[in-house]
C-alpha positions as CSV (number, residue, x, y, z in Angstrom):
1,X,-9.3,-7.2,31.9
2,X,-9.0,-10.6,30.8
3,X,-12.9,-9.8,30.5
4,X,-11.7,-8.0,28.1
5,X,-11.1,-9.1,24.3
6,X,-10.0,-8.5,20.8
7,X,-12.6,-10.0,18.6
8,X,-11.8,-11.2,21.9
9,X,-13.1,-10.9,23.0
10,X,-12.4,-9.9,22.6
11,X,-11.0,-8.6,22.0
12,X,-12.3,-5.5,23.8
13,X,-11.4,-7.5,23.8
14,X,-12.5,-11.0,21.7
15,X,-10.2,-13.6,21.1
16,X,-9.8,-14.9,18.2
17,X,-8.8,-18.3,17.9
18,X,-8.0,-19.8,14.8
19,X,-6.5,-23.1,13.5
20,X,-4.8,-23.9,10.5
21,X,-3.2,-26.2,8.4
22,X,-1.7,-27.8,5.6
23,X,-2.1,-31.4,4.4
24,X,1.1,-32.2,5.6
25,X,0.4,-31.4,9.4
26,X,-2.8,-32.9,9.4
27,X,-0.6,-36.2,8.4
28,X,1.8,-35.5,11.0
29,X,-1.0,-34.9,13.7
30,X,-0.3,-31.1,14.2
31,X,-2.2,-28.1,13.4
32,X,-1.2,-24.5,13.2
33,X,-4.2,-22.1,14.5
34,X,-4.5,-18.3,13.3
35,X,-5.2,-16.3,16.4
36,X,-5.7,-12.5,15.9
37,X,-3.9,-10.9,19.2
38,X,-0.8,-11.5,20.4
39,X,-0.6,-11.1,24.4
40,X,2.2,-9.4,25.9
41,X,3.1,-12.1,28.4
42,X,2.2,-15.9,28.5
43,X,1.3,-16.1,32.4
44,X,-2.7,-15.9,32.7
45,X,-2.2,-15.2,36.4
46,X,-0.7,-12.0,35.7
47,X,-1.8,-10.4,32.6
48,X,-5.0,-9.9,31.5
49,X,-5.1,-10.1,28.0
50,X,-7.6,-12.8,27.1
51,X,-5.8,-14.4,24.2
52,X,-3.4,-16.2,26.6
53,X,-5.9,-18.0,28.2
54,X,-7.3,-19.1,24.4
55,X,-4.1,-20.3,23.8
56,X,-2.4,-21.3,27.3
57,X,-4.9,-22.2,29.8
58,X,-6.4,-25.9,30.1
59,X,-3.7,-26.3,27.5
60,X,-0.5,-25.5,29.2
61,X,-1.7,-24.5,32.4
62,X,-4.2,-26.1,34.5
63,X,-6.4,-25.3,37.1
64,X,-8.3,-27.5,40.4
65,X,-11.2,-27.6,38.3
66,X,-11.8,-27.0,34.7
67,X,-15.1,-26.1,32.7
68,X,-16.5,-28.1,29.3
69,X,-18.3,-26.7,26.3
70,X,-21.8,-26.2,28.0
71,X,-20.4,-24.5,31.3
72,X,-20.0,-27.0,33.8
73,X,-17.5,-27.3,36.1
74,X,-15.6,-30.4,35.5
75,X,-12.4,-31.7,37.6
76,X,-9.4,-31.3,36.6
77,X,-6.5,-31.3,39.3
78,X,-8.5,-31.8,42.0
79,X,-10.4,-35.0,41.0
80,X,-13.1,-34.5,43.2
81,X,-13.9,-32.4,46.5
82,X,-16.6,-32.2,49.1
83,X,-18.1,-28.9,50.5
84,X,-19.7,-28.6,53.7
85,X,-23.0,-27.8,55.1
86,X,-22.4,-24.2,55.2
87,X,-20.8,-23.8,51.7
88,X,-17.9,-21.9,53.9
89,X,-15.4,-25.0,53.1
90,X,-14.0,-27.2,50.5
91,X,-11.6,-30.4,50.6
92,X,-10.3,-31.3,47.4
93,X,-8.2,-34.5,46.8
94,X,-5.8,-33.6,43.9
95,X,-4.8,-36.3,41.6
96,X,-1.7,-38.5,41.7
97,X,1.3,-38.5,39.7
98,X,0.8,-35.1,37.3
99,X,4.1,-33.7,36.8
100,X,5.2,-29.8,35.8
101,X,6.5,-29.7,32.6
102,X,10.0,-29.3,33.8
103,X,9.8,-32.3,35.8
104,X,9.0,-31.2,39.3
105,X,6.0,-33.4,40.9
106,X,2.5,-31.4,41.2
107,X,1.0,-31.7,45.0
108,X,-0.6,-29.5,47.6
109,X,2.1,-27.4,47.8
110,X,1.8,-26.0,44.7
111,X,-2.2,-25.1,45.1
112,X,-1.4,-22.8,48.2
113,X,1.8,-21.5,46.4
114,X,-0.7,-20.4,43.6
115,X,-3.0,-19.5,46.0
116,X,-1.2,-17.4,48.2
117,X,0.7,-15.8,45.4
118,X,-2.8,-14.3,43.8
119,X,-3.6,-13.2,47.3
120,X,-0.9,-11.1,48.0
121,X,-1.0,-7.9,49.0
122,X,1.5,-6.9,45.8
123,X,-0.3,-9.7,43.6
124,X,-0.7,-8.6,39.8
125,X,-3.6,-11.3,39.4
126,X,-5.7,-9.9,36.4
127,X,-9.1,-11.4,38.6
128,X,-8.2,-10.9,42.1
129,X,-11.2,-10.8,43.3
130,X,-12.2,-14.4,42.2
131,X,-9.5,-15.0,45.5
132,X,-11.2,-12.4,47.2
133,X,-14.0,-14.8,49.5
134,X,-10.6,-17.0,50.4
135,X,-9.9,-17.0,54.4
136,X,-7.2,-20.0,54.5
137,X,-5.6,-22.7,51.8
138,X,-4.3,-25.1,54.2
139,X,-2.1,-28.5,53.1
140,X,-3.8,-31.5,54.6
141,X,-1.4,-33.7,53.2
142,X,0.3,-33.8,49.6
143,X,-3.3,-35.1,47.8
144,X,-5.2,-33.1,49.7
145,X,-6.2,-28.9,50.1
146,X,-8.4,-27.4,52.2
147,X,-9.8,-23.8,51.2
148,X,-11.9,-21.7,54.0
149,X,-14.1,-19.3,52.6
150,X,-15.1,-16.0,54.4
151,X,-18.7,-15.8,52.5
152,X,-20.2,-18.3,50.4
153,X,-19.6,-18.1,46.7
154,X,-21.6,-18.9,44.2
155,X,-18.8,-18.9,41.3
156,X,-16.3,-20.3,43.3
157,X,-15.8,-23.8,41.8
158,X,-16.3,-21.9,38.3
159,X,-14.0,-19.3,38.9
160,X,-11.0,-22.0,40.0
161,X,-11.4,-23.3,36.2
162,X,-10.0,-20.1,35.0
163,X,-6.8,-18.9,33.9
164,X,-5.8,-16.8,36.7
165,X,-6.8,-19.8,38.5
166,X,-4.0,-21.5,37.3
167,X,-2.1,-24.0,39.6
168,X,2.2,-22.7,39.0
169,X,5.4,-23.9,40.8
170,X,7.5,-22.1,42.9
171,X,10.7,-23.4,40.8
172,X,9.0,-21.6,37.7
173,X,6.6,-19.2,38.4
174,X,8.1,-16.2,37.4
175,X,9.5,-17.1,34.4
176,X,6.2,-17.8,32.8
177,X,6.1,-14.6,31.2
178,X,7.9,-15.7,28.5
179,X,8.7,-19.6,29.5
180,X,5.4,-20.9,30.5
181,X,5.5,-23.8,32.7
182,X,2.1,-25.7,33.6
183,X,0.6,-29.7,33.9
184,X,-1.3,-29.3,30.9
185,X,-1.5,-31.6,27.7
186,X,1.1,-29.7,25.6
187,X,4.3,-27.8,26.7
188,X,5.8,-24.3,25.6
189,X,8.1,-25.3,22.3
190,X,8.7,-21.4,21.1
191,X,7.4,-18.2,20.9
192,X,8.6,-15.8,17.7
193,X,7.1,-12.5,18.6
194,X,4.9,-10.8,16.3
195,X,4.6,-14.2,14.6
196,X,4.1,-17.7,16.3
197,X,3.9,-19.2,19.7
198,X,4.4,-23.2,19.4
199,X,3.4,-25.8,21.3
200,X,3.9,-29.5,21.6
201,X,2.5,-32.6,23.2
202,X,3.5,-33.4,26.6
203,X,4.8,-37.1,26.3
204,X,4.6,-37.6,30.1
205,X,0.9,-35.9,30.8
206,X,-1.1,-38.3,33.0
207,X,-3.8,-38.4,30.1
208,X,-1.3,-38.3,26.9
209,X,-2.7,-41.4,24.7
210,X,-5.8,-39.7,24.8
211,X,-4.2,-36.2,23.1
212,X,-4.2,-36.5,19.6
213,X,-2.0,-33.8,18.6
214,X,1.6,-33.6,18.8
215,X,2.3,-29.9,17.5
216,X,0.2,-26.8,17.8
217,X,0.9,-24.0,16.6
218,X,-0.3,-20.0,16.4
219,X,0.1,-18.3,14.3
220,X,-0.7,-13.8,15.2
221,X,-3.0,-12.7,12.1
222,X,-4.8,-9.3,13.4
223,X,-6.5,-8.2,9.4
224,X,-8.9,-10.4,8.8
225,X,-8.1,-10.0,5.1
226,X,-5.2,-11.7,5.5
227,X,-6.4,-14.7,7.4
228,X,-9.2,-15.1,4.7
229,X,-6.5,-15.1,2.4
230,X,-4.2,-17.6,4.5
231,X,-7.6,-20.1,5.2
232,X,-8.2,-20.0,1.4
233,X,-4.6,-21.1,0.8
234,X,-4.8,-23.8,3.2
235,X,-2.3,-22.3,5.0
236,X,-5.1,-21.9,7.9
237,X,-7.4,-24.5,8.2
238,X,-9.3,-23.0,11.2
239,X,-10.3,-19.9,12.6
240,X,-12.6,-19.5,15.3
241,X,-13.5,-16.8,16.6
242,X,-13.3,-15.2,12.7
243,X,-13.8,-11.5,12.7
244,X,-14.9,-10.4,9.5
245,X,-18.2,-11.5,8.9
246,X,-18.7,-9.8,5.8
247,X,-16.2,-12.4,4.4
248,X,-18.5,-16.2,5.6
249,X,-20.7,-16.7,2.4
250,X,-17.2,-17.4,0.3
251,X,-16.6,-19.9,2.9
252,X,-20.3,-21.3,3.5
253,X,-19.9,-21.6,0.0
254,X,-16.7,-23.4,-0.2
255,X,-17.0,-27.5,0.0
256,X,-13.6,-27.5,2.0
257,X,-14.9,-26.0,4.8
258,X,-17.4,-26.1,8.0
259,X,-18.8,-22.3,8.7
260,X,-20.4,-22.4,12.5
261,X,-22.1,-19.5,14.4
262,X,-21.8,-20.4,18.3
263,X,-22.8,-17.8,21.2
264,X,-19.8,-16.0,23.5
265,X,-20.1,-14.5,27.0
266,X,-18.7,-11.7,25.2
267,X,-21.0,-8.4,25.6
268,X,-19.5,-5.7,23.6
269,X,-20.1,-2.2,25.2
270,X,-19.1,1.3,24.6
271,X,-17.2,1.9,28.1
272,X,-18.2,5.5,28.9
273,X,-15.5,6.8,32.2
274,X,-18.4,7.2,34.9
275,X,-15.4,8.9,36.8
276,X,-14.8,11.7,34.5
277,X,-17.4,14.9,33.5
278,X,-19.3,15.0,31.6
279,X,-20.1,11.8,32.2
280,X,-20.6,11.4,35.6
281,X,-24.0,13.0,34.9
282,X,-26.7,10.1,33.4
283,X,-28.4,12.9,32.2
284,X,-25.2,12.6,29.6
285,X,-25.1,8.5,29.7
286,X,-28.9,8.3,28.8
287,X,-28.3,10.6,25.9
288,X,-25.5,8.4,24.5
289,X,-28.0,5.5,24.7
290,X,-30.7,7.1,22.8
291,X,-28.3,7.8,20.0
292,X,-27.6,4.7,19.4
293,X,-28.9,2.4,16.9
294,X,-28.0,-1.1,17.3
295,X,-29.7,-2.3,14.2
296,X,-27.7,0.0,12.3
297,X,-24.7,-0.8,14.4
298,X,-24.7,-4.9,14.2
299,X,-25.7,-4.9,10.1
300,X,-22.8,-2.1,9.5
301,X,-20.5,-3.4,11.8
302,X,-21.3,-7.2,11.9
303,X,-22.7,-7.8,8.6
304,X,-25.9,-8.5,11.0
305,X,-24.4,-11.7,13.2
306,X,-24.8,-10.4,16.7
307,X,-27.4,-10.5,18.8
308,X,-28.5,-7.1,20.3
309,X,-27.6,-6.4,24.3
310,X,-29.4,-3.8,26.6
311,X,-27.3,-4.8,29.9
312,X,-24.4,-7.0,30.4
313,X,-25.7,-9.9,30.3
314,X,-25.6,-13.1,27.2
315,X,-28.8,-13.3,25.6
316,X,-28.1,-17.0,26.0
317,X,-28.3,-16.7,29.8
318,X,-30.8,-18.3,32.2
319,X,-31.4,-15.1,33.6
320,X,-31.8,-12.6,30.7
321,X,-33.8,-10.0,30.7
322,X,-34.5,-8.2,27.1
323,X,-33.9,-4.4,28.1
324,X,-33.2,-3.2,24.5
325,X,-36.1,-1.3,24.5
326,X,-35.4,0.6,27.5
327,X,-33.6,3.6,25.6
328,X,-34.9,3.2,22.2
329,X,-33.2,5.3,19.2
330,X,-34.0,8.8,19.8
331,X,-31.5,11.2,18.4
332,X,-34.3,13.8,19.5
333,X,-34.1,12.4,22.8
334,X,-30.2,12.8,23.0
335,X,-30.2,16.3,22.0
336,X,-32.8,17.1,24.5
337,X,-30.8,14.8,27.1
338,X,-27.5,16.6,25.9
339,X,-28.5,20.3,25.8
340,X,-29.8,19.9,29.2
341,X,-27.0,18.5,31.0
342,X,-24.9,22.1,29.2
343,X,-22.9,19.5,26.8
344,X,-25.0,20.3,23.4
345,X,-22.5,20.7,20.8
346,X,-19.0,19.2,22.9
347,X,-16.5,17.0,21.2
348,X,-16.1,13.2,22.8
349,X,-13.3,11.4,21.9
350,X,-13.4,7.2,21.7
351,X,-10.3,5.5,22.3
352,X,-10.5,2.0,19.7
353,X,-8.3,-0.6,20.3
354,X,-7.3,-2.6,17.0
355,X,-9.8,-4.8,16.7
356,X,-12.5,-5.0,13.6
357,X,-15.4,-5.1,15.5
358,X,-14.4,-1.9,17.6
359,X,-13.1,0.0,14.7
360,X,-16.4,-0.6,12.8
361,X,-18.8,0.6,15.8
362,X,-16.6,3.0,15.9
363,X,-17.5,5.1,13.0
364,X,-20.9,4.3,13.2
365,X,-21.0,5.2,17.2
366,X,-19.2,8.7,15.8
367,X,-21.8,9.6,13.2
368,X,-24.9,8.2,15.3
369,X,-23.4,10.6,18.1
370,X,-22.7,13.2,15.5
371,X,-26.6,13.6,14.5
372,X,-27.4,14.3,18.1
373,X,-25.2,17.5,17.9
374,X,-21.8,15.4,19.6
375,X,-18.8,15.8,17.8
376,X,-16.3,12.6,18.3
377,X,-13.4,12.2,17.7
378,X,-12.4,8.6,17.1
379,X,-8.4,7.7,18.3
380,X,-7.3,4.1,16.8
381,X,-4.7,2.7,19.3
382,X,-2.5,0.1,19.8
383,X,-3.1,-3.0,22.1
384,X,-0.5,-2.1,24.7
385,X,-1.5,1.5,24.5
386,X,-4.9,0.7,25.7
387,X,-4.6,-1.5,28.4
388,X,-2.1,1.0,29.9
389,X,-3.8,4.7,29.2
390,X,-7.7,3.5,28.9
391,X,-7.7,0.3,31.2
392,X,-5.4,0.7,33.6
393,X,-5.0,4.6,33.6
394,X,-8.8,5.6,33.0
395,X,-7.4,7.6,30.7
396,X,-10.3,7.8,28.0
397,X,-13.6,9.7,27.9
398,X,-15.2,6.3,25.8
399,X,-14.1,3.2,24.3
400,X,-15.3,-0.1,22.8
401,X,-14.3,-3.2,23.9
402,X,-15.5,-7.0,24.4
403,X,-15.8,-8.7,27.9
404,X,-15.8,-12.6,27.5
405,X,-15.7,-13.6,30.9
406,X,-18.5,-16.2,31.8
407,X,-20.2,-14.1,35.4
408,X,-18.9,-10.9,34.6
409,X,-21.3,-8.8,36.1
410,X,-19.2,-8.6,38.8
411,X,-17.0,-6.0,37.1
412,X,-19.3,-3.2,38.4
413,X,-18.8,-4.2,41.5
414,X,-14.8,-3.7,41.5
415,X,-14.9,-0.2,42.3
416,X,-13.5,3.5,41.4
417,X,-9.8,2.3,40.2
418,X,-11.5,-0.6,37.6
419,X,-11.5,0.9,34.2
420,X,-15.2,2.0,33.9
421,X,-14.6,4.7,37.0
422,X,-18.4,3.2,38.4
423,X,-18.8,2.8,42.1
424,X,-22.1,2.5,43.5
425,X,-22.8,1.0,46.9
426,X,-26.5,-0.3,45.4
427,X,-24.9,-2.3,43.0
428,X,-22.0,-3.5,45.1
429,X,-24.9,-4.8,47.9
430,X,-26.6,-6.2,45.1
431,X,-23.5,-8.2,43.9
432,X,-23.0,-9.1,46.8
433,X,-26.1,-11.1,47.8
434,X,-25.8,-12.9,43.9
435,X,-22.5,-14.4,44.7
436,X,-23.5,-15.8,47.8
437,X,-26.9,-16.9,46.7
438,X,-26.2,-20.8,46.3
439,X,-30.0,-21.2,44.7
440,X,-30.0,-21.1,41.1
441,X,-33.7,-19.6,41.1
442,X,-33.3,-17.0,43.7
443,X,-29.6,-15.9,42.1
444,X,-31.4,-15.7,38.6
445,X,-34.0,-13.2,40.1
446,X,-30.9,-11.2,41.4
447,X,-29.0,-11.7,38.0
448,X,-32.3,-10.0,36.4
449,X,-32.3,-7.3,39.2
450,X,-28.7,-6.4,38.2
451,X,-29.1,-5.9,34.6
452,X,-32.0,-4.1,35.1
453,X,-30.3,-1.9,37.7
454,X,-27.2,-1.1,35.3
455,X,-29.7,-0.3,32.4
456,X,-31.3,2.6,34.2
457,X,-27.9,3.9,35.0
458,X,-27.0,4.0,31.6
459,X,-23.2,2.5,32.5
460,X,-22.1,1.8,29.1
461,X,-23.9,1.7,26.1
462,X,-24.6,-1.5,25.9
463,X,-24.1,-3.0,22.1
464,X,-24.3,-6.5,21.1
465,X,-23.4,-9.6,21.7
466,X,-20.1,-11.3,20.2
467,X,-20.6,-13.9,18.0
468,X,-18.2,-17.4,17.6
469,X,-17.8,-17.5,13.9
470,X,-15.8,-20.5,13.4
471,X,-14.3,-21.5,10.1
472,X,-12.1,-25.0,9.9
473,X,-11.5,-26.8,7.2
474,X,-13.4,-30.2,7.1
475,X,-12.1,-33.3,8.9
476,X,-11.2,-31.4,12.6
477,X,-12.8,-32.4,15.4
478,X,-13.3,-31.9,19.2
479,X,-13.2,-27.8,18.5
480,X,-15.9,-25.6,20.7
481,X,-18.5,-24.6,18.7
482,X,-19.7,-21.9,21.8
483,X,-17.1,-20.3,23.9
484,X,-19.0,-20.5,27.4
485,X,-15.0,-19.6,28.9
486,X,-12.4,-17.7,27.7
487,X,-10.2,-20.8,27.0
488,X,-9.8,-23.1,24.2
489,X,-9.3,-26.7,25.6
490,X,-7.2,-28.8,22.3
491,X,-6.4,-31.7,23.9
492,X,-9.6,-33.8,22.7
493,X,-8.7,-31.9,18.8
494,X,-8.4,-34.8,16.2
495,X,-7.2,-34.3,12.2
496,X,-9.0,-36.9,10.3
């Protein structure tokens, strides 16, 4: 679900991940970013809502490895590892002297705590299947880890950089819900709900002198009205991950600020529920495809800045295959598609989380849908309502939401209980054989085999591709133009 974003990700989520502030906190070396969903919790290792990791993770928490701005795995508290001939194990010597923010020393214990913990039987990790190819975390010594893998994994050392990757404490690992406790740059100062979460510099982090802030802030501003309003005030002087692009030329106009488009891994679908009729029948799925126009849909919706998707897959990608035109716009088509499957003339509802670029596709989706003879019925809900009815209930006939996660393809694989209700044992052999392909070439092919595979079965309706609108007022540094993770690393930020 963390794959899941407001836009952030958004949404369906996108995050959006803003920064702001006022000459007196660039003086003072903090900034106060505007970030458009509050999460319910603060632990990314057991709660998926994406925003924590754009605020928390890399930041607060830390993870074995890490990931920088063009999507390569980095170290981070491992400081280096070495992998055997058979890709089946990994050593990893973990850096000396990094302390938990409440003063307990990091070592080896503390990776197969984490470990273990996600691998539980009862284990609420959001991405539990990243742990899934794990046979053994064994403690060498307290530098030292040594993780067995069942299969090989292609993603592995990618998939340890992410939130729910996150290395906790024993002493303080279930308070992190609300009292987050990591190794990171900055520490947990505060958390107002429906307002701010704080954070400040961590005086004793192994790499402090080179963290330039000492305050961060957030600041929870879902209408994108009112962060235009708060960025023109200089009350925000960032927001990234801005999602109301109808609302850039006043700022591309404006000599105060930097306007950026970078790419996301954030493909935003309509989720149809391949567990529940009618739509267990592609005949119905196909249909739904046909009716949609993406053109119309991104320049309605996105004041044109996205990038059309036909799969689940970044346009950016090595691997991308253009299957837009595999179901062009045919409300003919549809009706045909509908009528024949006995659903000419039904009423569909769409379950829209409250996020701007949902709500948009929303109406449009309806009255695209509408002209092929469907009648839909559009239900705005709350954050926590979703993730509770439509993700984790699969209570919803369709919905629109964001997936950020970098390798995400994977989703389709997670079976019956994961929120689209698809299980297909071609798809899951084909997953399969990606994430243990270890050669870039041959896993591409696969990668183009898979979105071709979950175009023909018309999963989703696949819509576009999430944009990183980023608007910060000049004179910040070190921000991510492109968001290749769901995190949001500030520690290398600077105010000038």
């Amino acid at each position: 679900m963390r794959h899941l974003l407001p836009s952030l990700p958004l949404a369906a989520l996108v995050i959006a991940l803003g920064t702001g502030l006022s000459a007196t906190s660039a003086m003072a070396g903090s900034i106060i970013l505007g970030i458009q969903q509050e999460p319910t919790s603060l632990d990314p290792t057991s709660d998926a809502t994406a925003s924590i990791d754009g605020m928390l993770t890399q930041n607060v928490y830390e993870s074995l490895t890490t990931v920088n701005e063009a999507g390569e795995v980095q170290p981070q508290l491992a400081q280096s590892w070495t992998v055997s001939d058979d890709g089946l194990t990994y050593v990893f010597t973990l850096v000396q002297g990094a302390k938990f923010h409440d003063g307990t020393d990091f070592d080896a214990d503390d990776v197969k705590f984490s470990f273990d913990r996600a691998m539980a039987e009862g284990s609420t990790n959001p991405t539990k299947s990243i742990f899934a190819p794990i046979e053994s975390v064994t403690v060498i010594d307290p530098a030292t880890v040594e993780i067995k893998l069942k299969k090989k994994d292609a993603f592995f050392l990618f998939n340890m950089a992410q939130g729910d990757a996150s290395i906790v404490a024993p002493e303080s690992a279930d308070a992190n819900v609300t009292t987050p406790v990591g190794t990171g740059p900055f520490k947990y100062a505060s958390w107002t709900r429906g307002d701010r979460l704080t954070l400040e510099k961590n005086a004793d982090y192994r790499g402090a002198a080179d963290v330039a802030l000492d305050k961060v802030e957030f600041r929870f501003i879902p209408d994108a009205a009112a962060a235009s309003a708060a960025l023109l005030a200089e009350e925000l002087d960032v927001y990234a991950g801005f999602p109301a692009p109808e609302m850039l030329p006043q700022f591309q106009a404006d000599p105060r600020f930097d306007v950026t488009i970078g790419s996301t891994e954030a493909e935003v679908i309509l989720a149809i529920n391949n567990s529940k009729a009618p739509f267990t029948d592609i005949r119905v799925r196909r249909a739904i495809s046909h009716a949609i126009d993406r053109e119309e849909l991104i320049d309605g919706a996105m004041y044109g800045q996205a990038v059309p998707i036909g799969s689940f897959y970044p346009p950016h990608g090595p691997a991308y295959v253009d299957l837009t035109g595999m179901y062009p716009t045919d409300t003919e088509k549809a009706k045909e598609l509908f009528a024949e499957a006995g659903v000419a003339g039904s009423t569909m509802t769409i379950r829209v989380p409250p996020f701007s670029y949902a709500t948009r596709s929303a109406e449009i989706i309806q009255a695209q849908l509408g002209q092929a003879g469907i009648t839909v019925k559009v239900e705005n809900v709350e954050w926590g309502f979703w993730l509770d009815e439509v993700y984790k209930k699969l209570n919803y006939d369709m919905t629109i939401i964001s997936h950020p996660g970098p390798n995400d393809m994977s989703n389709f694989a997670r079976g019956p209980k994961y929120f689209y209700g698809f299980d297909d044992a071609s798809y899951n052999d084909l997953w399969k054989q990606i994430s243990e392909e270890t050669d870039a070439g041959t896993r591409n092919d696969l990668l183009k085999q898979g979105q071709t595979y979950l175009a023909e079965q018309a999963v989703h309706g696949f819509l576009f591709q999430l944009p990183q609108v980023n608007i910060q007022k000049k004179g910040i540094e070190g921000l991510w133009a492109s968001r290749p993770v769901l995190f949001q690393p500030l520690a290398g930020v600077k105010v000038q």
